[in-house]
N, C-alpha and C positions, 0 to 999 in steps of 0.2 A: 768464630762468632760466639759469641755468651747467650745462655740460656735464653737469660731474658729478650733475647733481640726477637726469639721467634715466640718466647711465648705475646710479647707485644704485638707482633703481625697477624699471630692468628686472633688476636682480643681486637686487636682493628677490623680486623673482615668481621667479626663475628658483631660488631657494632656497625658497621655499614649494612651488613642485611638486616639487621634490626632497624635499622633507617630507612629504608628502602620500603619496608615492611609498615610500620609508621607512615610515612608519605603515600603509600597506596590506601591505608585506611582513610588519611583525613581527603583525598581526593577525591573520594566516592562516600562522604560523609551526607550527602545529595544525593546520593541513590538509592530508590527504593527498591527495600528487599536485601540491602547491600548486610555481608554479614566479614563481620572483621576479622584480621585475625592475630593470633596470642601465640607468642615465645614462650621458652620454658628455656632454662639453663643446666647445665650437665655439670655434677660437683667437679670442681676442675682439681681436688686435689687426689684424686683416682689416679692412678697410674698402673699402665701395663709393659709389658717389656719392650714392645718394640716403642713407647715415646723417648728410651734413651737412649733412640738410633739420631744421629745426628743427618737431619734431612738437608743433605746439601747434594749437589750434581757430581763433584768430582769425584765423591764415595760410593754415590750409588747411580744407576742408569734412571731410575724415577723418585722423582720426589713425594714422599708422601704427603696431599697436599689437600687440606686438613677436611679428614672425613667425620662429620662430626659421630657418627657412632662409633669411627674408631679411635681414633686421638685425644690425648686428656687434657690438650691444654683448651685456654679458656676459650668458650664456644657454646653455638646453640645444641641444645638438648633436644627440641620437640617445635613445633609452628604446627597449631591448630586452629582449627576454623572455629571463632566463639561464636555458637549458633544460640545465646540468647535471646530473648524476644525484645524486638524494638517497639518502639509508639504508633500507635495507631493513628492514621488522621484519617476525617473523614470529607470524601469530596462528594458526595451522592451519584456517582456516577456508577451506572449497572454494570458495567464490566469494569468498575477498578475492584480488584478481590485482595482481601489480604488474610493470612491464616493465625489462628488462634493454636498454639501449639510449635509440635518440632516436627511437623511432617512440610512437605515441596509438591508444586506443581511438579506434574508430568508432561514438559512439552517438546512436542518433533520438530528435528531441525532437518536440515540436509547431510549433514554429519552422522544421524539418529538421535537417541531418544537423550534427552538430559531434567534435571532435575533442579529447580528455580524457586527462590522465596518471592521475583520479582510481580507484581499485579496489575501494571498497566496492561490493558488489551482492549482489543477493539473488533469491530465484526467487519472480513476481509471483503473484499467484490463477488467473493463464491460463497459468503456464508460463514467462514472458519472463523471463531474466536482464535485470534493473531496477537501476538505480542508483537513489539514496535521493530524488531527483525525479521517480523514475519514469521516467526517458529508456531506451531497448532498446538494450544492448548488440548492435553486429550484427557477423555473422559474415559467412564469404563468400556465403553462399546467403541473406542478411536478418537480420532479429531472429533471436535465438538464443534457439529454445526447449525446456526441459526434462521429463520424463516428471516425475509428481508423487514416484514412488518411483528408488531408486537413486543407487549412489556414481559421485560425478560426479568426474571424475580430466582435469586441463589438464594436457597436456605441452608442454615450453617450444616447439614451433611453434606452438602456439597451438588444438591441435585436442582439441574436447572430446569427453570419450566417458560415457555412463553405463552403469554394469555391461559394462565389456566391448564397448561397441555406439560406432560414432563417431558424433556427434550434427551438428557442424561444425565451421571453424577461425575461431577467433576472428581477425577482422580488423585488421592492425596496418599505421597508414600512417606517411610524415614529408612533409613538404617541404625539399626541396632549400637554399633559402634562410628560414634560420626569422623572420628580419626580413620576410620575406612573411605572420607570424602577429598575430592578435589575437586579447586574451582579451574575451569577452561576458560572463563574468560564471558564477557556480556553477561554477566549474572548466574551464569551457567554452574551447576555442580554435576558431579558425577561420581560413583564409585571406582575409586581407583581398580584397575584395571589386574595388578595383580596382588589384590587384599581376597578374592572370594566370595568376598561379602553379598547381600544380596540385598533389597530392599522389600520391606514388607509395610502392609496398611498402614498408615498413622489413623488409628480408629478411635484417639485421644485428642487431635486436632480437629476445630472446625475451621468453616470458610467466613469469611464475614463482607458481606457485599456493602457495596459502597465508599469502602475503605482501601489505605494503603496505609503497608508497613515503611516506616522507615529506618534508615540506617542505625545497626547498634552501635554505633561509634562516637565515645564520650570524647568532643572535642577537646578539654581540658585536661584530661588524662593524658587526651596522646600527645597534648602540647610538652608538657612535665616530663612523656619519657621522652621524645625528641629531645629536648636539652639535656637529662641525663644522659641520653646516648651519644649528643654531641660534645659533652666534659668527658664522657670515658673513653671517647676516639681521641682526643686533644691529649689526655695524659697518655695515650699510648703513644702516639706522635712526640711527644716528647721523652718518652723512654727508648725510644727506638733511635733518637738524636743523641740524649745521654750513652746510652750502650755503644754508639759508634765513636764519641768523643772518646770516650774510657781505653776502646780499641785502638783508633789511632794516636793515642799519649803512650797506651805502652809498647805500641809498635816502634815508636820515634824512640823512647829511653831505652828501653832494654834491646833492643837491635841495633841504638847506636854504638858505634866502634868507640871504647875506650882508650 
């Protein structure tokens, strides 16, 4: 099999998880809080010694099958979470919160604790400011919770008060390096598990009551790269058809018997 057959296969995979990646941005393009996320590419003309082992089954017991930090043909480099700030809207509602800055709620789940640009909340049957999972918004003293009566007023530190009375401050973190994050899923982030990292104050964010964030996802952008990612899978798709034509013409002529 010719070069080009596999470098065509791994540029295919490597254009399907970009679509993949794509298609989950514009589906949550409706979500608030929702934070996208961005490819990077690896110069594919790098080369190290084992890309000119020939990855096929019958020479070797595993196929090396394509790591992208190890292998140099074309592929993704990096998939980070673009934690720009999105649009503000404004509903007047006292529990929709949205932040001004690069710091996250702190809210507990059943899983534990995770870390959320998401602002919808509401006050549960006990009291707790709940997101729509039910997860506890926590403050700096734990779950943050409400008297059944009274106007509940957040000031952009983050501290809540009802009627006049301070209740607590809503807890707002970041980390340092946000390539140390991963999303889990329902708006959810967290620090990856084995980066070390740790989260500290966002004491540069505020809260802004009444508002939500919404999604940083330029529909029109990721329309543009969809199609470009659906022309560069098509010309793989057809290099990987050409490359086998090629194959089977000169298996048919130079293997036929003279």
């Amino acid at each position: 099999m010719q070069e080009s057959s596999y470098s065509a296969v791994f540029g295919a995979l490597t254009q399907q998880h970009r679509l993949d990646t794509i298609a989950n941005n514009l589906a949550n393009v409706n979500t608030t809080g929702f934070k996208g996320d961005k490819l990077s590419f690896r110069d594919t003309f790098r080369r190290y010694a084992h890309d000119l082992l020939d990855p096929n089954t019958t020479l070797r017991e595993r196929v090396p099958w394509p790591a992208a930090n190890v292998l140099a043909q074309p592929r993704i480099s990096e998939q980070v979470i673009d934690l720009s700030q999105g649009t503000m809207k404004s509903t007047g509602n006292a529990l929709d919160l949205a932040i001004a800055g690069d710091g996250f709620f702190r809210v507990q789940t059943p899983e534990g604790e995770f870390m959320t640009r998401q602002g919808v909340y509401h006050r549960s049957a006990e009291g707790y400011v709940v997101d729509g999972h039910g997860n506890q918004l926590l403050g700096e003293g734990g779950p943050i919770q409400l008297p059944e009566t009274g106007s509940v007023v957040i000031d952009a530190s983050g501290q809540v008060s009802v009627d006049g009375e301070a209740i607590d401050v809503i807890s707002l973190v970041r980390v340092e390096d946000p390539r140390n994050l991963e999303k889990v899923g329902n708006s959810l982030l967290r620090v990856r598990p084995d980066s070390g990292a740790q989260t500290v104050p966002a004491e540069d964010s505020t809260v802004e009551q009444g508002f939500l964030e919404a999604a940083n996802v330029e529909v029109v952008s990721e329309m543009v790269n969809m199609i470009e990612a659906l022309r560069a899978f098509e010309a793989y798709q057809k290099m990987i058809s050409g490359t086998f034509e090629q194959d089977k013409k000169a298996i048919a002529e130079v293997g036929a018997p003279r």
